[in-house]
C-alpha positions as CSV (number, residue, x, y, z in Angstrom):
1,X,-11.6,16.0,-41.1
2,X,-13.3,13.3,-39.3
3,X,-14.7,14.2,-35.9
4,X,-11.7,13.0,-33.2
5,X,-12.1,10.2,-31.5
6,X,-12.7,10.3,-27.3
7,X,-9.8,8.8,-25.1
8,X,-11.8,8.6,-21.7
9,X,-9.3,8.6,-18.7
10,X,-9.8,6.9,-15.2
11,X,-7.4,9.3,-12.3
12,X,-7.0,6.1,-9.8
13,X,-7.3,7.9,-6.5
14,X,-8.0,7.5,-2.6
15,X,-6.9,8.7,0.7
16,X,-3.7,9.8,0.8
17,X,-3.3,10.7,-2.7
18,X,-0.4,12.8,-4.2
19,X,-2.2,15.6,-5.9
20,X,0.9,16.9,-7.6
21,X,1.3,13.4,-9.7
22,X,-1.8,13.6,-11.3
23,X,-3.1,17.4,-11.2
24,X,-0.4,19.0,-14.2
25,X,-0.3,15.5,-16.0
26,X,-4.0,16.2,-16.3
27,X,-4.1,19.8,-17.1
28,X,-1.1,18.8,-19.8
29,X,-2.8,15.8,-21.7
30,X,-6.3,18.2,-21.5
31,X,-4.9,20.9,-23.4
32,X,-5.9,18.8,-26.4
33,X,-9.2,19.9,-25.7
34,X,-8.1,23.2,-26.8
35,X,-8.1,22.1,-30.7
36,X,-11.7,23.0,-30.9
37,X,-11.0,26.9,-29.9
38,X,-9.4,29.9,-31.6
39,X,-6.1,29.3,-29.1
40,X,-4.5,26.0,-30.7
41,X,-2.8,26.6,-34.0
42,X,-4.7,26.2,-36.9
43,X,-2.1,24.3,-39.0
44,X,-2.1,21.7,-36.0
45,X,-5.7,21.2,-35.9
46,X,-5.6,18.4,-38.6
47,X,-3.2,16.5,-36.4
48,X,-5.3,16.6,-33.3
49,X,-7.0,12.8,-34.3
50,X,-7.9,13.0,-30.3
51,X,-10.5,14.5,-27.5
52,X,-9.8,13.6,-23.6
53,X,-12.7,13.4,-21.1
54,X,-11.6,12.5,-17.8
55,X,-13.2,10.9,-14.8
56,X,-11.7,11.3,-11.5
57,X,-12.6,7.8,-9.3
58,X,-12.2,7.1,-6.0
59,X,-13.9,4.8,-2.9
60,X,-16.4,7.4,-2.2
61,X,-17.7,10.7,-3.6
62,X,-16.1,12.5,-0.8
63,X,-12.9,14.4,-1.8
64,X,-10.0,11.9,-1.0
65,X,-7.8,13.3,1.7
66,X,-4.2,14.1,0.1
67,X,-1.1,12.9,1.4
68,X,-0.6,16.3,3.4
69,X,-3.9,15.3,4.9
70,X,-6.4,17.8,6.6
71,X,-4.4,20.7,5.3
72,X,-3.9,19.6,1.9
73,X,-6.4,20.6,-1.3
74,X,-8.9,17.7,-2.4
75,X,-10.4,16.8,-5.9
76,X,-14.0,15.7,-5.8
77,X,-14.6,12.5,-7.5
78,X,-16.9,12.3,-10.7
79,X,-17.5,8.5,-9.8
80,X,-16.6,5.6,-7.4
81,X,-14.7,2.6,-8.9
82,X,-18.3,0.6,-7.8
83,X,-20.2,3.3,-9.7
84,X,-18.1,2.5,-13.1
85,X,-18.4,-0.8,-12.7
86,X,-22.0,-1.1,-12.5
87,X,-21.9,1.0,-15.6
88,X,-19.9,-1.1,-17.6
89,X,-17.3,1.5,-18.5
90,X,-14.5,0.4,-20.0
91,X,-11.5,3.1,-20.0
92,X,-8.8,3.7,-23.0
93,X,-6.3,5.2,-20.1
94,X,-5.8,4.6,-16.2
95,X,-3.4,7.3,-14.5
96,X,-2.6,5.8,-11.3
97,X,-0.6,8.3,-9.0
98,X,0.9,7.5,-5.4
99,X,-1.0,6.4,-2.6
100,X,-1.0,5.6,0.6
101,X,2.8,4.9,2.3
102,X,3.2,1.5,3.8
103,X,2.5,1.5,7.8
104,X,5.4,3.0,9.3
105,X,5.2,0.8,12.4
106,X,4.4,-2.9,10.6
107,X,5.0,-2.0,6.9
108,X,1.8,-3.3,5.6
109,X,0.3,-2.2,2.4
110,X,-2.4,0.0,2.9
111,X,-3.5,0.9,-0.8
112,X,-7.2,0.8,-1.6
113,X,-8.7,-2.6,-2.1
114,X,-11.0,-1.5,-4.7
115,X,-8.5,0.8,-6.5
116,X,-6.5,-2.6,-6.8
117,X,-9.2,-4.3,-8.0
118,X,-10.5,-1.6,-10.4
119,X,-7.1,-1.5,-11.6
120,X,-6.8,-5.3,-12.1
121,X,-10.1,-5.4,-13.9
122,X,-9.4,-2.4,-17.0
123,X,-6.2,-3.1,-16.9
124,X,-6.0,-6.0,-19.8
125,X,-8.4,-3.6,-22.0
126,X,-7.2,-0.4,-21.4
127,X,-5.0,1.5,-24.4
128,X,-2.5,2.8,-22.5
129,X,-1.7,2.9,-18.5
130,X,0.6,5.4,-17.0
131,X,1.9,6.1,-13.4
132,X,3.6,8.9,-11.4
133,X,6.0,7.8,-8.0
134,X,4.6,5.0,-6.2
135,X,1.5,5.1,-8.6
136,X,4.3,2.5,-9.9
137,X,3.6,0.3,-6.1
138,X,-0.2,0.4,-6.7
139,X,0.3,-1.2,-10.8
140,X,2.2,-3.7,-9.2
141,X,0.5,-5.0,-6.6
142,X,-2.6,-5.1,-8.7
143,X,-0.9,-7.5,-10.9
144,X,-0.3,-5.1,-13.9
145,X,3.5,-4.8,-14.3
146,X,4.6,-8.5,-14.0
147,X,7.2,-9.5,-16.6
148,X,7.5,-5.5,-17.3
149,X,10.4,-2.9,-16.5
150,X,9.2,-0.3,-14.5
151,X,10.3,2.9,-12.7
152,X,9.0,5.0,-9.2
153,X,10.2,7.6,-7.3
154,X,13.7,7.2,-6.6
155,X,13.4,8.0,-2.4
156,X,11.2,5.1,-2.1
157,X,12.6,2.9,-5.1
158,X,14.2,0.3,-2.7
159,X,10.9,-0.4,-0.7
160,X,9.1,-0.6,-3.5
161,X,11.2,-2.9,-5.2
162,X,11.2,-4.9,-2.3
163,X,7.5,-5.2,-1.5
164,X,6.6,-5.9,-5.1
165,X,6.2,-9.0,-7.2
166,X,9.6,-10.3,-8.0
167,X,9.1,-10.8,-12.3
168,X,9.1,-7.1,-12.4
169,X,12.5,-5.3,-13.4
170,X,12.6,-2.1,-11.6
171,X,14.6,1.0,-13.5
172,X,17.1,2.8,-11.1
173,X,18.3,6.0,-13.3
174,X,15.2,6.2,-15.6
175,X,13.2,10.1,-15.3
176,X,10.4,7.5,-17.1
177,X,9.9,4.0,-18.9
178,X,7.3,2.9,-21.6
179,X,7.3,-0.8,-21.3
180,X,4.6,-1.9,-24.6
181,X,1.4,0.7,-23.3
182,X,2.6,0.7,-19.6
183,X,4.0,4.5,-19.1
184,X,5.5,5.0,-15.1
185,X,7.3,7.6,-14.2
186,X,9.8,8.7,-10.8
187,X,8.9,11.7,-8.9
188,X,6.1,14.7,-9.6
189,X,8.1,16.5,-12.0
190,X,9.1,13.0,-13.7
191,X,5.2,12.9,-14.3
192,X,4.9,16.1,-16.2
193,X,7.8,15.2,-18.2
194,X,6.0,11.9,-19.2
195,X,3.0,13.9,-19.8
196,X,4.7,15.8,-22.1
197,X,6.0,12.5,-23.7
198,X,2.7,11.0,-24.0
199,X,1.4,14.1,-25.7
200,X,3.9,13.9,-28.6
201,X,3.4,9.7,-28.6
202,X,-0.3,10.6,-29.4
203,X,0.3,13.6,-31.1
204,X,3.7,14.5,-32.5
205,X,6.5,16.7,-31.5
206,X,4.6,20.0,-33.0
207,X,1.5,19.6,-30.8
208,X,3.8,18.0,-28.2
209,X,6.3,22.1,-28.6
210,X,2.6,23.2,-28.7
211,X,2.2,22.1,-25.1
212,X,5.2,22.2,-23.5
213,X,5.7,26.1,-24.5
214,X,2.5,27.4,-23.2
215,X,3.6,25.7,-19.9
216,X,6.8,26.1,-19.6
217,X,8.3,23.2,-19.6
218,X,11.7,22.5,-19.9
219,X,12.1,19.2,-22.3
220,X,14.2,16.5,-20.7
221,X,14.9,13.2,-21.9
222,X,13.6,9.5,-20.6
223,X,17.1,9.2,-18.7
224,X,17.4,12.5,-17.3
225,X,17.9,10.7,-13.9
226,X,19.8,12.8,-11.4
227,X,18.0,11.8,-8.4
228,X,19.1,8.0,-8.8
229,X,22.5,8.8,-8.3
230,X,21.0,11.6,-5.1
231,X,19.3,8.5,-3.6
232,X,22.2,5.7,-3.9
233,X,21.0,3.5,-6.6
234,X,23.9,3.8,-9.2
């Protein structure tokens, strides 16, 4: 077998991050990793044509604050969008997950600037570009889901929908939607779900079993939607 090829991944973070959207998405999709040790399956070696590396960017090397702020657990940053940039990186993957809510008091977008334009820049080279909850928000208002169908957490579908470019077509009951190599998903658990998804659209269903059994995760379906009909929206 050919050595595998590298998928390198950009996590799109900042202040007010959703850890949960990102950190068992991750820890899913790096399990492929585990093809070079004595714990993957030997008959599903040959299948694994991929390695992940990840980078985890943000604004500044200091750990982004998470949405529970002071309290909450932080990720440190491997690079800053500048520091990619300089460096010419181009990345086969963006995983955007939520950001910052809109102000509360004036309802003004307060999402990184140069997340957006990091976003904006890869997007148009990048293999594949996924979201979890209002990662959705951030791919839109960096310009990435016009003319696309698209899906975010259900609780906040309405405001998204309405502070968003209006060529997108937002998905009310959808648990995830894969719109060409644009993968965005509702809520947290939606994420893993699509993780799981994105494993066997890489991989195949046996590596895909492979994963989901070693975490424990239940398989649901791209319309497994219960939370649209919770929040109003059919």
């Amino acid at each position: 077998m050919s050595s595998p090829e590298i998928l390198t991944f950009a996590f799109c973070i900042c202040d007010d991050v959703t850890l949960s959207d990102f950190i068992p998405p991750s820890e899913i999709i790096g399990n492929i990793n585990a093809a070079d040790t004595p714990f993957f399956p030997p008959h599903l070696k040959d299948t694994a044509k991929y390695r992940v590396k990840f980078d985890y960017l943000a604004p500044e090397k200091t750990p982004p604050s998470s949405i529970l702020g002071p309290s909450g657990a932080r990720v440190a940053p491997t690079k800053t969008y500048e520091e990619a940039t300089k460096e010419g990186i181009q990345y086969d993957v963006l995983f955007v997950p939520a950001g910052p809510l809109p102000d509360p008091v004036t309802g003004k977008d307060r999402t990184n600037k140069e997340e957006l334009a990091f976003i904006a820049a890869q997007a148009p080279k990048a293999k594949y570009i996924l979201s979890v909850c209002g990662g959705s928000a951030i791919l839109a208002a960096a310009g990435v889901l016009s003319g696309r169908r698209a899906t975010t957490n259900k609780s906040a579908f309405k405001m998204v929908e309405a502070m968003s470019p209006k060529d997108i077509t937002w998905v009310a009951k959808a648990r995830w939607v894969v719109d060409g190599n644009i993968w965005t998903s509702s809520g947290v658990t939606a994420g893993t779900d699509m993780a799981v998804a994105f494993v066997e659209h890489l991989f195949g269903k046996e590596i895909a079993s492979f994963v989901r059994g070693g975490a424990e995760i239940i398989e649901h379906g791209m319309d497994d939607d219960p939370f649209a009909a919770f929040h109003g929206h059919v």
